[in-house]
PASEBA-1860 file (N, C-alpha, C; in nm, 3 decimals):
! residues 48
1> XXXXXXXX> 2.187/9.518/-2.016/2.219/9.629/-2.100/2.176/9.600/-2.244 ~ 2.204/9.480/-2.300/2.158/9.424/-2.425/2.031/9.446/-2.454 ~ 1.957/9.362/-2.354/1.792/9.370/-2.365/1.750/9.512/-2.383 ~ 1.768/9.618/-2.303/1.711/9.735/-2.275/1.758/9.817/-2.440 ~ 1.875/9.759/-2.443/1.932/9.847/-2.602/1.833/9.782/-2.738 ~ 1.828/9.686/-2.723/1.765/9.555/-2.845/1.557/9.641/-2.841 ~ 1.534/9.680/-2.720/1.399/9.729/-2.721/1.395/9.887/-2.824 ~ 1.479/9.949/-2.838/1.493/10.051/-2.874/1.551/10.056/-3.069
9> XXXXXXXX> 1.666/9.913/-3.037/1.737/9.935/-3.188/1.755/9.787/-3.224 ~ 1.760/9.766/-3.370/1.786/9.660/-3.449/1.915/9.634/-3.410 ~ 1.969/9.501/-3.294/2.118/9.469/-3.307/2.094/9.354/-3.318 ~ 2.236/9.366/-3.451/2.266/9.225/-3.522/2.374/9.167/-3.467 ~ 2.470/9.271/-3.402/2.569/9.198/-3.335/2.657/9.248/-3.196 ~ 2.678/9.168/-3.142/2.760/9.229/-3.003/2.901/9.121/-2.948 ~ 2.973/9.274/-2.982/3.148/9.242/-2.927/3.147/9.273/-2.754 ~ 3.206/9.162/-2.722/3.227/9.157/-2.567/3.326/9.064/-2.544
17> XXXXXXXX> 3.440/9.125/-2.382/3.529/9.007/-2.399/3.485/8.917/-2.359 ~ 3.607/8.863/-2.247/3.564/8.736/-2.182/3.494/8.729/-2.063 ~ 3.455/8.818/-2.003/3.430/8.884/-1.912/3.242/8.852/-1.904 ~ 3.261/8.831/-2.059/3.109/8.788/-2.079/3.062/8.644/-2.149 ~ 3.151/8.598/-2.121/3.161/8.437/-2.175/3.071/8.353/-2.034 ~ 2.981/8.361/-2.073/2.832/8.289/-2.002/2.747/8.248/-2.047 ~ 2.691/8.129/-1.974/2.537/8.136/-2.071/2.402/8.194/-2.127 ~ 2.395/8.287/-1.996/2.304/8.371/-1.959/2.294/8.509/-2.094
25> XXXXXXXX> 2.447/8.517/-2.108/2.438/8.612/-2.175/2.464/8.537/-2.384 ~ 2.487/8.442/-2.398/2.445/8.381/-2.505/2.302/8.343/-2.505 ~ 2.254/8.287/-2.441/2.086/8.313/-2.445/2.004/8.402/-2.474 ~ 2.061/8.541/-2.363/2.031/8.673/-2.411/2.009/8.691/-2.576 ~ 2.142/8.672/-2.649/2.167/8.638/-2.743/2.097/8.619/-2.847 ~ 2.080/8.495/-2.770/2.003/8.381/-2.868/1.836/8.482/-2.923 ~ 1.803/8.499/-2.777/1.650/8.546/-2.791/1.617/8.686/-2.872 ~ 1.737/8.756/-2.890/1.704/8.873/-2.939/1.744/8.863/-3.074
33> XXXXXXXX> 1.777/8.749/-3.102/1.842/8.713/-3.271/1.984/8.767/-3.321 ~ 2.040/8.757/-3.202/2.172/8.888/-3.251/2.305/8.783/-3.250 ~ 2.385/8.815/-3.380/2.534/8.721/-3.336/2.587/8.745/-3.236 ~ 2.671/8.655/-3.124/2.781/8.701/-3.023/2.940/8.686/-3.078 ~ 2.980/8.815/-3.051/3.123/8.797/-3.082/3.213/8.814/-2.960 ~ 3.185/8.715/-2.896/3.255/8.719/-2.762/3.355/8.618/-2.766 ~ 3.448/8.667/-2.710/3.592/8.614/-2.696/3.581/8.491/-2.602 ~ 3.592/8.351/-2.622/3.526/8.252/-2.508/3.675/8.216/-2.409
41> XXXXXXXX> 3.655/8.160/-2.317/3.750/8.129/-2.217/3.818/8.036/-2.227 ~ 3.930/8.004/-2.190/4.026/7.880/-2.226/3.944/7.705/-2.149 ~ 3.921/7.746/-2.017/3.867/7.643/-1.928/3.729/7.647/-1.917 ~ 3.645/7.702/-2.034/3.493/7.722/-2.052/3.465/7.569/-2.051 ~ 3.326/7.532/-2.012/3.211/7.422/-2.014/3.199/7.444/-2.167 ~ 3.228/7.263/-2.194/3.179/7.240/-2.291/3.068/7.181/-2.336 ~ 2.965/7.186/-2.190/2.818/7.173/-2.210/2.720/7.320/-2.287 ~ 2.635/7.273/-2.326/2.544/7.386/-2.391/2.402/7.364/-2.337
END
């Protein structure tokens, strides 16, 4: 949903809960230059 929105408009940032606390979607992230303001998980990997 990010990607397809990011082709169309300048986003600097995206609120999501935890629901989206992944890597996949911080990468996403990463690549489109946008802050994540996602709420992270209590028992999340503390690998990167």
């Amino acid at each position: 949903m990010v990607k397809k929105a990011a082709r169309k408009y300048a986003i600097d940032k995206v609120y999501r809960d935890k629901a989206y606390d992944n890597r996949n979607n911080f990468n996403i992230l990463g690549k489109i230059k946008a802050k994540p303001a996602i709420i992270v998980r209590k028992n999340r990997s503390k690998r990167s």
